[in-house]
LOTI-48053 format. One record per residue (C-alpha): residue number from 1; x, y, z negated. Coordinates in steps of 0.1 Angstrom, whole numbers, plus 5000, padded with zeros to 4 digits. Each point is the difference from the previous one (the first is absolute). Example, Ala and Ser with C-alpha at 12.3 -4.5 7.8 and 13.67 -1.06 7.14 Angstrom:
BEGIN
@nr=1 c1=5123 c2=4955 c3=4922
@nr=2 c1=5014 c2=5034 c3=5007
***
This chain:
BEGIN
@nr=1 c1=4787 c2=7649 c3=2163
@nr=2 c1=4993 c2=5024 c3=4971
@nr=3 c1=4983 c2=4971 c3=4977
@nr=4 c1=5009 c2=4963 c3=5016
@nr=5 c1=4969 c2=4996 c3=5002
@nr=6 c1=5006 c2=4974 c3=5024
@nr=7 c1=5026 c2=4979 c3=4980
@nr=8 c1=4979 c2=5003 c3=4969
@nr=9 c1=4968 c2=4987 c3=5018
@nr=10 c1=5019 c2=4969 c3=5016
@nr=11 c1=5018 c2=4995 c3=4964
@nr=12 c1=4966 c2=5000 c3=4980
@nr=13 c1=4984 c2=4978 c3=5025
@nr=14 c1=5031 c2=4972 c3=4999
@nr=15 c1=4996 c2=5003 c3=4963
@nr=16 c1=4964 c2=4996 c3=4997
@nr=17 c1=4999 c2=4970 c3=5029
@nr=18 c1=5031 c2=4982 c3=4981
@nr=19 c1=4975 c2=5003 c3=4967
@nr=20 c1=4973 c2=4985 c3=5019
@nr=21 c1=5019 c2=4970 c3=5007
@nr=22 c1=5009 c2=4998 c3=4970
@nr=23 c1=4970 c2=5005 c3=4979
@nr=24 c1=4982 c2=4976 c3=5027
@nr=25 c1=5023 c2=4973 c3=4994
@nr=26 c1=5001 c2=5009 c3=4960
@nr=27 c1=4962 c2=4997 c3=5000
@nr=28 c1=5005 c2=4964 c3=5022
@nr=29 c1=5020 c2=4986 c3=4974
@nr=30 c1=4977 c2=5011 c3=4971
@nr=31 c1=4964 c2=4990 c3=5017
@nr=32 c1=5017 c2=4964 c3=5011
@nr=33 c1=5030 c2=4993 c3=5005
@nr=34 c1=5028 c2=5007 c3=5031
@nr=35 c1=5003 c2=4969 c3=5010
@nr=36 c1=4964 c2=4997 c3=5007
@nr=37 c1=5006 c2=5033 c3=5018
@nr=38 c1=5030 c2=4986 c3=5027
@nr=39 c1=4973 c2=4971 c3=5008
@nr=40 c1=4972 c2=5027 c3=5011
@nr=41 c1=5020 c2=5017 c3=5027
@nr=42 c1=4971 c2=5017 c3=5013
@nr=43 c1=5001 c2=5024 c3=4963
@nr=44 c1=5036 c2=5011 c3=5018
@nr=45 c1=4975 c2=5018 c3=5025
@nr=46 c1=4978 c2=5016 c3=4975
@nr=47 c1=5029 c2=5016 c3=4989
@nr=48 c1=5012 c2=5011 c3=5033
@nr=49 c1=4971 c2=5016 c3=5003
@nr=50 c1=4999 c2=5018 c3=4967
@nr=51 c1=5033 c2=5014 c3=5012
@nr=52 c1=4985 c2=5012 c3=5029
@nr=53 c1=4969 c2=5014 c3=4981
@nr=54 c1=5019 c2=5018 c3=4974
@nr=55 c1=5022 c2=5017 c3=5031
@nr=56 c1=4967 c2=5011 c3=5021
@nr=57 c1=4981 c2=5008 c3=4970
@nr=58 c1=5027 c2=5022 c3=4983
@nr=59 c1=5001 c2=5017 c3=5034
@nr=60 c1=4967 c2=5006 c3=5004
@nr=61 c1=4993 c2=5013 c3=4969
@nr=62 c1=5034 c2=5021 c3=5002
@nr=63 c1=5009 c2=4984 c3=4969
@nr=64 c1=5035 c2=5006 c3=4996
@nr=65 c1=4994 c2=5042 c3=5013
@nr=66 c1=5009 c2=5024 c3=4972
@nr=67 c1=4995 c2=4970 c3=4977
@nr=68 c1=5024 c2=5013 c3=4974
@nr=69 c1=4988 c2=5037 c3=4998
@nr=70 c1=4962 c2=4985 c3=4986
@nr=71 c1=4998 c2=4990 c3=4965
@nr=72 c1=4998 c2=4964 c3=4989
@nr=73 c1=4961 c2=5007 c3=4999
@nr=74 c1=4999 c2=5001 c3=5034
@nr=75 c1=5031 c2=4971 c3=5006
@nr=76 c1=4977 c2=4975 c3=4983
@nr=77 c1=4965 c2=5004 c3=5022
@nr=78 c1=5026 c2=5002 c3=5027
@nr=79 c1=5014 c2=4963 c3=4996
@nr=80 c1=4964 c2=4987 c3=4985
@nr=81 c1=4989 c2=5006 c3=5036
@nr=82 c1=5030 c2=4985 c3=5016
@nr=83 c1=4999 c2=4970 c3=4976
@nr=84 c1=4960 c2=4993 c3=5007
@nr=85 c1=5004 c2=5005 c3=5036
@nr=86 c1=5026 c2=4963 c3=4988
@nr=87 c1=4971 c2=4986 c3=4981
@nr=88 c1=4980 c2=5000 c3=5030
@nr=89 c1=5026 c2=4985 c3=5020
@nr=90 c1=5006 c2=4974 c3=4981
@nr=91 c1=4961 c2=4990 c3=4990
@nr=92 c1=4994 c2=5002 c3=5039
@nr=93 c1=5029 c2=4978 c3=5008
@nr=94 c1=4995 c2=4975 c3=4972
@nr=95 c1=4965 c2=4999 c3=5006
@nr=96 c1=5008 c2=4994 c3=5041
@nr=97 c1=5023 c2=4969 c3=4992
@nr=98 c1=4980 c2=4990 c3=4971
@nr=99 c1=5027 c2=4997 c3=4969
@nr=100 c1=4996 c2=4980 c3=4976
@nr=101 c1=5028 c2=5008 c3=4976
@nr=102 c1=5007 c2=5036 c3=5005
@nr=103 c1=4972 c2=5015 c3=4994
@nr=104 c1=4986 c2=5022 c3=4972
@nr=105 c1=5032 c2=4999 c3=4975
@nr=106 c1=5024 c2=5005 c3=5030
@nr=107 c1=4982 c2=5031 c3=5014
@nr=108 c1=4997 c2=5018 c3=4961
@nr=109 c1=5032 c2=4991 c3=4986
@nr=110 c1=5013 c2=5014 c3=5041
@nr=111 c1=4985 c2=5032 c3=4998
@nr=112 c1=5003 c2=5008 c3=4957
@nr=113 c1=5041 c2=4994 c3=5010
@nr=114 c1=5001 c2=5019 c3=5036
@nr=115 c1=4982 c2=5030 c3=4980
@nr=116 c1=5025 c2=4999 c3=4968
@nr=117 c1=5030 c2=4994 c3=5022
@nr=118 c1=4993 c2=5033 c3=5029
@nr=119 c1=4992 c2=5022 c3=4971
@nr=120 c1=5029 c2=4988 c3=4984
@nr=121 c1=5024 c2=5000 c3=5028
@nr=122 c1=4986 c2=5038 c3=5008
@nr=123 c1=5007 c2=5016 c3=4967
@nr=124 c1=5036 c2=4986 c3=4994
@nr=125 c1=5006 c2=5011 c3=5037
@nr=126 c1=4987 c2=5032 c3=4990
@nr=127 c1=5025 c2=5003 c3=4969
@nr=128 c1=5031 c2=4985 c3=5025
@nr=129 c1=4995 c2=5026 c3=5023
@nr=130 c1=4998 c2=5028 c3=4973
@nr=131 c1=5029 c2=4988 c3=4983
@nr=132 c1=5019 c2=4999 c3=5028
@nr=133 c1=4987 c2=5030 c3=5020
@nr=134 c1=5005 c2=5024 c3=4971
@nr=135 c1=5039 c2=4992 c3=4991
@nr=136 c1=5022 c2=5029 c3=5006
@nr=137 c1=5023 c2=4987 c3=5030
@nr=138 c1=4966 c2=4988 c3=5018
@nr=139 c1=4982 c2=5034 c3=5004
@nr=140 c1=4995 c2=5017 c3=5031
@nr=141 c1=5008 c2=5040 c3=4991
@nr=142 c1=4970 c2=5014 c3=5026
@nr=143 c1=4996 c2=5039 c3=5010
@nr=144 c1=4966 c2=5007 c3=5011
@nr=145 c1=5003 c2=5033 c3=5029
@nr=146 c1=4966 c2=5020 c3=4992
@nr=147 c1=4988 c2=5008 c3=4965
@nr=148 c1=4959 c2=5000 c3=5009
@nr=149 c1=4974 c2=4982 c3=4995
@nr=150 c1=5008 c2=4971 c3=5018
@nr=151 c1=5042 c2=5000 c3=4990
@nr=152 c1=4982 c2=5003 c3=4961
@nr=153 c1=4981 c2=4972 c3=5001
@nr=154 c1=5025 c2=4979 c3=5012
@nr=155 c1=5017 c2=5009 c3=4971
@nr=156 c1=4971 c2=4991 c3=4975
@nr=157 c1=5000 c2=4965 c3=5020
@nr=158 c1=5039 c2=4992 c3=5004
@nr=159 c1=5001 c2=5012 c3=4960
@nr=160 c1=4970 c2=4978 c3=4989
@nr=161 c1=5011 c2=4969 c3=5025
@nr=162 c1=5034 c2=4990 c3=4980
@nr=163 c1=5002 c2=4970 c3=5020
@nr=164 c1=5010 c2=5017 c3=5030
@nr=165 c1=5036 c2=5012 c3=4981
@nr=166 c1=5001 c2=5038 c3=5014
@nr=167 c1=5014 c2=5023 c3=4981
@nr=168 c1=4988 c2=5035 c3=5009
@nr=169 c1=5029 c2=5028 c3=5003
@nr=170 c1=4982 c2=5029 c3=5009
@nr=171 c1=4978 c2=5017 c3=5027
@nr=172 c1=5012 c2=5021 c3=5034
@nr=173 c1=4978 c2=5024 c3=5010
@nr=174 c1=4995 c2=5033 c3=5016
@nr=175 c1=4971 c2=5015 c3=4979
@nr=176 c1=4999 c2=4988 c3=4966
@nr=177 c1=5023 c2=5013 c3=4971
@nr=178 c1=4991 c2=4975 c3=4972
@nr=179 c1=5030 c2=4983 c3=4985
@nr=180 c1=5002 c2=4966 c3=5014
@nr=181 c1=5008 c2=5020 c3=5034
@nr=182 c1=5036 c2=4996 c3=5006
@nr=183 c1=5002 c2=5019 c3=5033
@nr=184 c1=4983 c2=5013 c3=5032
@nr=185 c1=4997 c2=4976 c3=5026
@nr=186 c1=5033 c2=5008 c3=5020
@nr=187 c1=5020 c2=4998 c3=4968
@nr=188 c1=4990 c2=4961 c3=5000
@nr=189 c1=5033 c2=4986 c3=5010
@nr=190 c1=5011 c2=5016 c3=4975
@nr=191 c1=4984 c2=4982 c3=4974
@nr=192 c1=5005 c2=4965 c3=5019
@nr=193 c1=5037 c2=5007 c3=4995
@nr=194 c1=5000 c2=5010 c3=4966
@nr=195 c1=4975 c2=4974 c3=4982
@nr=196 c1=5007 c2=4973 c3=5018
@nr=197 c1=4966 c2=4996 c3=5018
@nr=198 c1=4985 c2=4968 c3=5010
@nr=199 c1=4969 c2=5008 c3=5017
@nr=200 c1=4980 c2=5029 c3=5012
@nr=201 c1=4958 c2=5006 c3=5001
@nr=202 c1=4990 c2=5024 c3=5020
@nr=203 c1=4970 c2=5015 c3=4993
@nr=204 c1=4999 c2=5032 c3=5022
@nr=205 c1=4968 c2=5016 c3=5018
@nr=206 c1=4995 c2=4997 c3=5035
@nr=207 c1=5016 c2=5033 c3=5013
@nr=208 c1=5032 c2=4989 c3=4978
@nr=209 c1=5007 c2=4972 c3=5034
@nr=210 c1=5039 c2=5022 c3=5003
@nr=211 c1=5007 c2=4994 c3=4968
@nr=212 c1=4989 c2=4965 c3=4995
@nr=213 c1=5021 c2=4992 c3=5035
@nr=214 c1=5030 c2=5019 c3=4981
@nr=215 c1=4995 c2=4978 c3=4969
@nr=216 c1=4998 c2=4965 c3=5019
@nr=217 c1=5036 c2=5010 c3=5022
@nr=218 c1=5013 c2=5008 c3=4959
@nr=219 c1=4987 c2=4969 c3=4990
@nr=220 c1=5018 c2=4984 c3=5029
@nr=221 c1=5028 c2=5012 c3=4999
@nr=222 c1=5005 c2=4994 c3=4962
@nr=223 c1=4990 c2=4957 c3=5010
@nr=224 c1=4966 c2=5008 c3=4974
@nr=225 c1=4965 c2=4992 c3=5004
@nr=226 c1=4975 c2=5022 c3=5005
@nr=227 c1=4960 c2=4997 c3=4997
@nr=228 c1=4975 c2=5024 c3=5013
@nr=229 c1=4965 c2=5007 c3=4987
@nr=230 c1=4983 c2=5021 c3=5029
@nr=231 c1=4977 c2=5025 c3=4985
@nr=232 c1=4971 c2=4992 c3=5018
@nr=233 c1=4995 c2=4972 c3=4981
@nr=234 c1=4977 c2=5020 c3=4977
@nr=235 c1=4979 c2=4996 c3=5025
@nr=236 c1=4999 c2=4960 c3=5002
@nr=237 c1=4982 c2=4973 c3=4976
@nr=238 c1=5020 c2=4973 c3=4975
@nr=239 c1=4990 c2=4974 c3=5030
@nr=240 c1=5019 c2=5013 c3=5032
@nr=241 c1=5021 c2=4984 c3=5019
@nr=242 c1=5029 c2=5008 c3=5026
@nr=243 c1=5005 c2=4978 c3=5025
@nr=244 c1=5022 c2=5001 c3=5035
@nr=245 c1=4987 c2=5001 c3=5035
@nr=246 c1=5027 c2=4998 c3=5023
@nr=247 c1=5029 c2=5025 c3=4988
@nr=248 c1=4973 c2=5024 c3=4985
@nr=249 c1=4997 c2=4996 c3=4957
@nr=250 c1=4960 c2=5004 c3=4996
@nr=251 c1=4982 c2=5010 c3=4965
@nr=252 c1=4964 c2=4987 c3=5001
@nr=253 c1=4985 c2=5022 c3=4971
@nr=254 c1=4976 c2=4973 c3=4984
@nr=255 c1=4999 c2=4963 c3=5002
@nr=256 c1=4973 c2=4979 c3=5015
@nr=257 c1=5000 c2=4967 c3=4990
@nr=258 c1=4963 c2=4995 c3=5020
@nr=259 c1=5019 c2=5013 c3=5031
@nr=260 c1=5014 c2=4966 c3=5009
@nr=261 c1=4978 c2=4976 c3=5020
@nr=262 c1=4999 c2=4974 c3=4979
@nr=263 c1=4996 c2=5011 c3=4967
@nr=264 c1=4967 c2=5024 c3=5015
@nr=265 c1=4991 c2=4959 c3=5017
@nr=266 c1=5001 c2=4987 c3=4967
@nr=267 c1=4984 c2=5027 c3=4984
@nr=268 c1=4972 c2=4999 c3=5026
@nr=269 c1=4995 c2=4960 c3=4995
@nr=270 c1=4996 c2=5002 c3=4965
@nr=271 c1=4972 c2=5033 c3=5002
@nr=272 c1=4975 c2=4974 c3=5027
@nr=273 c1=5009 c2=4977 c3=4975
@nr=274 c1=4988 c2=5012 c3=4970
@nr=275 c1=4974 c2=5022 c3=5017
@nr=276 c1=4990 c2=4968 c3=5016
@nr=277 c1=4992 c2=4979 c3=4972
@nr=278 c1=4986 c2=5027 c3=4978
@nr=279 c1=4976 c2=5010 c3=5022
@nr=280 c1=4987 c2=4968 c3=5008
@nr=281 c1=4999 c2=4990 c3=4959
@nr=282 c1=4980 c2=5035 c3=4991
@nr=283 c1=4984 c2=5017 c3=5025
@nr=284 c1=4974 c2=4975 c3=5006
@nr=285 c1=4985 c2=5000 c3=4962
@nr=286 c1=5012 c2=5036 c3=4989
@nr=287 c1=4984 c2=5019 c3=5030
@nr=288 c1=4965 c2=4985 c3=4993
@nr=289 c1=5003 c2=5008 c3=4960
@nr=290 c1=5011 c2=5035 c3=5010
@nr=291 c1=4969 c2=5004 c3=5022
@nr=292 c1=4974 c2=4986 c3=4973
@nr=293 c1=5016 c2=5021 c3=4971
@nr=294 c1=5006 c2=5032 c3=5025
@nr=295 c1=4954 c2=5000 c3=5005
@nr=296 c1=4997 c2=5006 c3=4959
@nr=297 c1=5031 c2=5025 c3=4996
@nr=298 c1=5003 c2=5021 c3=5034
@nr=299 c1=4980 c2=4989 c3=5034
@nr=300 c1=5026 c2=5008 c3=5033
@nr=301 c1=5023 c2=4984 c3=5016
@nr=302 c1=5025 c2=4974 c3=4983
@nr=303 c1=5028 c2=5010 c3=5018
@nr=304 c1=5019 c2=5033 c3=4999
@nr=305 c1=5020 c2=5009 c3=5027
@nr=306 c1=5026 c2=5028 c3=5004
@nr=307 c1=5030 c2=5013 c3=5021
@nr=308 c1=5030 c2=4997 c3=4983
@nr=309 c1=5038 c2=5011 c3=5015
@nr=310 c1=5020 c2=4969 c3=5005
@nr=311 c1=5029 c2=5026 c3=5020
@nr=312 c1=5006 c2=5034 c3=5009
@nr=313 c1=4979 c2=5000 c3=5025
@nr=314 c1=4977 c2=4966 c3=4998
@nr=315 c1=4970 c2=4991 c3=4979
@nr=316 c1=4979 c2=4972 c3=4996
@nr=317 c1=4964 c2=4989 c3=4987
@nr=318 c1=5007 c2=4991 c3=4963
@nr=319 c1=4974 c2=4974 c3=4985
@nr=320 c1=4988 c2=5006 c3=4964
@nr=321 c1=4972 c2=4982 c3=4979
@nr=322 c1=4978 c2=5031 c3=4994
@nr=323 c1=4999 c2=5018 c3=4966
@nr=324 c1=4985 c2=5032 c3=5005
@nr=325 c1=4964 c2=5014 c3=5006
@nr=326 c1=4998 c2=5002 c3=5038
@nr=327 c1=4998 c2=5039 c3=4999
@nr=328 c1=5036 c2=5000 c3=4984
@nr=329 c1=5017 c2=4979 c3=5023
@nr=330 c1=5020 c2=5027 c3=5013
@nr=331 c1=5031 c2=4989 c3=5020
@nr=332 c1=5005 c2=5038 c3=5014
@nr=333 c1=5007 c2=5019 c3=4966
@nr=334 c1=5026 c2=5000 c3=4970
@nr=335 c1=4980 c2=4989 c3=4971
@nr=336 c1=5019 c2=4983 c3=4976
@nr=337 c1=4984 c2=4975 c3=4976
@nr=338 c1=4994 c2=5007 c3=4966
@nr=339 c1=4988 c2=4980 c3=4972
@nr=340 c1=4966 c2=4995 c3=4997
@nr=341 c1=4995 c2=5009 c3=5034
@nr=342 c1=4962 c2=5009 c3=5006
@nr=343 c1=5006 c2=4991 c3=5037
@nr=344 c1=5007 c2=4964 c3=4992
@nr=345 c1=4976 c2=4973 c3=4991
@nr=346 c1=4999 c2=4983 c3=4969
@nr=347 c1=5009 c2=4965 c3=5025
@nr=348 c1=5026 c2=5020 c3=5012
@nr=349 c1=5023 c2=5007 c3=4971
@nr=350 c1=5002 c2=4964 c3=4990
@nr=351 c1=5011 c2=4991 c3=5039
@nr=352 c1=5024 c2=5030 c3=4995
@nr=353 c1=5014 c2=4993 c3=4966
@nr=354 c1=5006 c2=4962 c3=5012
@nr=355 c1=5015 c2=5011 c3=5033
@nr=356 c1=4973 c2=4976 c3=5018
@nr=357 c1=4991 c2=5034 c3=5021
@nr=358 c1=5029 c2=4993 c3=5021
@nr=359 c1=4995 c2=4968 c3=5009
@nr=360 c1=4987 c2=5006 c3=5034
@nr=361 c1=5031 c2=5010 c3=5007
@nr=362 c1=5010 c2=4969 c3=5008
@nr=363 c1=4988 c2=5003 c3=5031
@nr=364 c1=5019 c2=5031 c3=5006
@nr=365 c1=5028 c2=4976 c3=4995
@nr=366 c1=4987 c2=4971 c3=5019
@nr=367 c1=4995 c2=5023 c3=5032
@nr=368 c1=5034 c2=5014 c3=4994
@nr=369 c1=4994 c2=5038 c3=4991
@nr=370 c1=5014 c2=4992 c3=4962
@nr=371 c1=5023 c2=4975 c3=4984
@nr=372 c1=4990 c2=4987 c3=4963
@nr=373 c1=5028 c2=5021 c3=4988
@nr=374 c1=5010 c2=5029 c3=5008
@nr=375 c1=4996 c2=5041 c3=4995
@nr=376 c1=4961 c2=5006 c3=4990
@nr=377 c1=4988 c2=5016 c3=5036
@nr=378 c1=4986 c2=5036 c3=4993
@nr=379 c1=4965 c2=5013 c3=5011
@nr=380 c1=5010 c2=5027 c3=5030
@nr=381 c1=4983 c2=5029 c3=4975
@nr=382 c1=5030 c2=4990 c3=4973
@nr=383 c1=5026 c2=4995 c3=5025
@nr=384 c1=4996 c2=5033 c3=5010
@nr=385 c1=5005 c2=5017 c3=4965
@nr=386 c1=5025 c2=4978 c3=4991
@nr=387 c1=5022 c2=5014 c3=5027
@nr=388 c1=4993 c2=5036 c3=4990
@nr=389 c1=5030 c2=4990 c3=4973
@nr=390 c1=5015 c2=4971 c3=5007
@nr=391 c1=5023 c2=4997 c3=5034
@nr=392 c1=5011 c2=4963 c3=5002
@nr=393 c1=4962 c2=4986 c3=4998
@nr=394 c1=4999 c2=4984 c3=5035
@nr=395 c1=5033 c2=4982 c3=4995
@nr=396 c1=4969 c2=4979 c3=4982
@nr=397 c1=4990 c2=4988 c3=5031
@nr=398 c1=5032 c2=4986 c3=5015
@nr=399 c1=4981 c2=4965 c3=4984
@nr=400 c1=4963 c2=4992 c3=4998
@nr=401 c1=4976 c2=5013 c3=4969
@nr=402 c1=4992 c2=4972 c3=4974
@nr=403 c1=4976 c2=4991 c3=4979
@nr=404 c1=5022 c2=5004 c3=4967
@nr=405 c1=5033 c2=5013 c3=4999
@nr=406 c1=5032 c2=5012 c3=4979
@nr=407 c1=4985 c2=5030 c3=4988
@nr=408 c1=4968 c2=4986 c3=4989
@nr=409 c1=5015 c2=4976 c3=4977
@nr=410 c1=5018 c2=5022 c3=4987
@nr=411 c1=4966 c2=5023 c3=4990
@nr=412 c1=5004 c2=5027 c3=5031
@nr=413 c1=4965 c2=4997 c3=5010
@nr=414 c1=4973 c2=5022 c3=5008
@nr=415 c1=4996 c2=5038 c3=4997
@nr=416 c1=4995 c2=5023 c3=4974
@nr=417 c1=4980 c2=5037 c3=5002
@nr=418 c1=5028 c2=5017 c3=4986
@nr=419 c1=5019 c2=5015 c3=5032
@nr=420 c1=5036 c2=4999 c3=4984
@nr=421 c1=4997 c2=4969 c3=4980
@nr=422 c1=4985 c2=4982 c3=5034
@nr=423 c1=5033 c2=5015 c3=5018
@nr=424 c1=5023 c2=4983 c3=4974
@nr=425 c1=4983 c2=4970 c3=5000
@nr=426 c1=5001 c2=4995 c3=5035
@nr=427 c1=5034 c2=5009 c3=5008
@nr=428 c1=5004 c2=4970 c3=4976
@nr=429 c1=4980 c2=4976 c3=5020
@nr=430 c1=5017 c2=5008 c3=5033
@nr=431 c1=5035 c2=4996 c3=4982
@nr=432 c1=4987 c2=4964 c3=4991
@nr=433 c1=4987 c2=4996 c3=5033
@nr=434 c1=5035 c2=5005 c3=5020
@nr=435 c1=5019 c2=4981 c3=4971
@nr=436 c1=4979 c2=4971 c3=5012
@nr=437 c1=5010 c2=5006 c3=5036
@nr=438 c1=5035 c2=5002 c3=4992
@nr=439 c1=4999 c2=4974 c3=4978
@nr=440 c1=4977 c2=4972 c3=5015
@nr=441 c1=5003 c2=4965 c3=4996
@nr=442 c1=4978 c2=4966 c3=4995
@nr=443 c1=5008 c2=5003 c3=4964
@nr=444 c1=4993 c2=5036 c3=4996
@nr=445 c1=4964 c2=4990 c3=5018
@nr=446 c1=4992 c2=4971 c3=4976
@nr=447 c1=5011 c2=5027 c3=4969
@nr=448 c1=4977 c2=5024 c3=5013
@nr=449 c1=4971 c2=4973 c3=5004
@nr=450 c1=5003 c2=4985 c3=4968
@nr=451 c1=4997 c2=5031 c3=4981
@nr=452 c1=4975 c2=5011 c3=5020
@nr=453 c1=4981 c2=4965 c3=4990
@nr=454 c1=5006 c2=5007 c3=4966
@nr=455 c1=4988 c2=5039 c3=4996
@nr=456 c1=4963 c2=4988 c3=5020
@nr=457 c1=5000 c2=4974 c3=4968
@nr=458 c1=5005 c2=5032 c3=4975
@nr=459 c1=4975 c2=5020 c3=5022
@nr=460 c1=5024 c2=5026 c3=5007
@nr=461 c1=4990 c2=5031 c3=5023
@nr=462 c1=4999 c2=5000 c3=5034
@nr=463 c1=5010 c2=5028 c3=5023
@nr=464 c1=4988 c2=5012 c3=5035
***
């Protein structure tokens, strides 16, 4: 394979579970004492299971994939998560067996040494590999067949990645004339004779398929290997994924972590959950105040009720807390929001600017038309402008609307008046929106409600 990628996942992780071991017997010794250790056999299971814990959560969490192209930034919140997903572990554990002795010491001077020992172990693997990648007799001379875009920016990455010890001889192309071309693509063998060639990148369009079949029999015949980077993947996202189904190689275009069972089970449990519990602790005292205070600012209705597009081709009755005057509850037009909004009542931009608005939208998610997070479903009038400029906007709907999402925390709420600045901004939201679809997970979820806590504290904006 072009980067090990699967010796250097199964080398980090025997690294980083032999420094659990250690740093969990290190921090038995300094909290007690070993001996003390040997006579509680049942502590030998708490670490068995922060073995396995470590393993399924640094899976999971795809901790170990492209861990060495991020920055240490980025490293760190990386094994902060790992190494509290331990703390839990072992408070659960010692809490379940009720120990006595390794307790509160054990499980701070056990994490303060698992954190300085991964980081660590990570940057003096980072300088090993360097070192030893980027000696003369160890680099890999590599000829890249196709000088575009796609053959150029493998350059930029093989040139700024160090580690992976290429050392770029030149282009071979048909088309381009700039001087790191060497030769047109039949004169390749050419070049593999002469410069001692190690291994070949292709990085041809898709009508090139004679030429790349003439570059693989070279590449053959010559004992080298040879990678290909089919042009179509401009056309794919940083999350796909190729698979095999029977003898047939398959390129799924976008990952869907919600498109196994289980994890759209768990996700589902967790939404009646919440929704559950919440509804039952607040609707039954805020609905009443809501009423009294909604006689003395606007008489109507407490509820507002609209469709909103939960697919391409679905919608669904989206419960609101009223904050407009009843003539400007209009669900059929595009009228964006604007500050000091005559339309909405002076109740209404305090529910807004604490987010409490939305709150009935719990029942959304108790009936099961939303999730608590997810992308922010779009009134049908807004859906339908959005699409005038921006093509991927049902892939949206391949999981259910949510009450907060990714690009609300991030500030990509609501609409402007401007047509141009609107356009811009939402282009930005829907980019959010499928990074969160590619990119889902628990932890993600808890982010996204945390921050979401936090900004109804500041009294941030809302959106639609």
């Amino acid at each position: 394979m072009l980067t090990n990628k699967k010796s250097k996942y199964y080398l980090n992780l025997f690294l980083d579970l032999l420094l659990l071991n250690f740093c969990f017997l290190l921090a038995s010794s300094l909290s007690q004492n070993l001996k003390i250790l040997f006579n509680r056999s049942y502590m030998f299971i708490l670490l068995a299971v922060l073995n396995f814990g470590w393993y399924f959560i640094s899976n999971v969490s795809s901790f170990y994939q492209d861990f060495y192209i991020r920055s240490y930034s980025f490293q760190l919140i990386s094994i902060i998560k790992n190494i509290a997903a331990q703390l839990i572990i072992s408070v659960f554990f010692i809490f379940i067996v009720k120990e006595d002795l390794f307790t509160r010491n054990f499980i701070i001077i056990y994490a303060f040494l698992l954190l300085l020992s991964v980081s660590v172990r990570i940057q003096l693997l980072k300088k090993i590999t360097l070192k030893y990648k980027t000696k003369k007799e160890n680099l890999k001379n590599v000829i890249i067949a196709g000088a575009g875009e796609i053959g150029k920016n493998f350059l930029d990455f093989i040139t700024d990645r160090k580690d992976l010890g290429f050392n770029f001889i030149g282009f071979a192309d048909n088309h381009s004339n700039e001087k790191d071309v060497l030769c047109k693509i039949d004169g390749i063998e050419e070049v593999i004779k002469n410069n001692s060639i190690d291994v070949v990148i292709i990085a041809l369009s898709l009508d090139s398929s004679t030429e790349t079949e003439n570059i693989i029999k070279i590449c053959n015949k010559y004992a080298l290997r040879v990678h290909i980077i089919p042009d179509f993947f401009k056309f794919v996202s940083n999350k796909y994924q190729i698979n095999m189904i029977a003898d047939f190689p398959i390129i799924t275009v976008r990952n869907e972590p919600l498109s196994e069972v289980q994890w759209r089970i768990i996700k589902r449990s967790i939404d009646l959950l919440i929704s559950g519990i919440l509804i039952l602790l607040i609707f039954p005292w805020l609905s009443p105040v809501l009423f009294i205070l909604n006689l003395f600012f606007s008489r109507g209705p407490l509820f507002f009720i609209q469709d909103r597009v939960s697919s391409a081709d679905n919608s669904f009755k989206c419960f609101k807390f009223r904050t407009m005057h009843i003539k400007n509850n209009l669900s059929e037009q595009f009228i964006p929001t604007v500050k000091d909004d005559p339309r909405i009542t002076k109740l209404g931009k305090f529910l807004r600017k604490t987010n409490i608005d939305e709150l009935p939208q719990l029942l959304n998610v108790f009936k099961g038309d939303m999730s608590i997070v997810g992308p922010r479903p779009h009134p049908r009038a807004y859906n339908e402008l959005y699409k005038l400029f921006i093509d991927d906007i049902n892939l949206r709907g391949w999981v259910k609307p949510g009450i907060t999402g990714w690009a609300q925390v991030h500030g990509y709420r609501g609409d402007v008046e401007d047509y141009e600045e609107n356009r811009i901004k939402i282009k930005k939201r829907i980019e959010y929106d499928l990074w969160y679809i590619e990119n889902w997970s628990l932890g993600l979820d808890i982010q996204i409600l945390l921050l979401t806590f936090w900004q109804m504290i500041r009294g941030h904006n809302k959106g639609i």
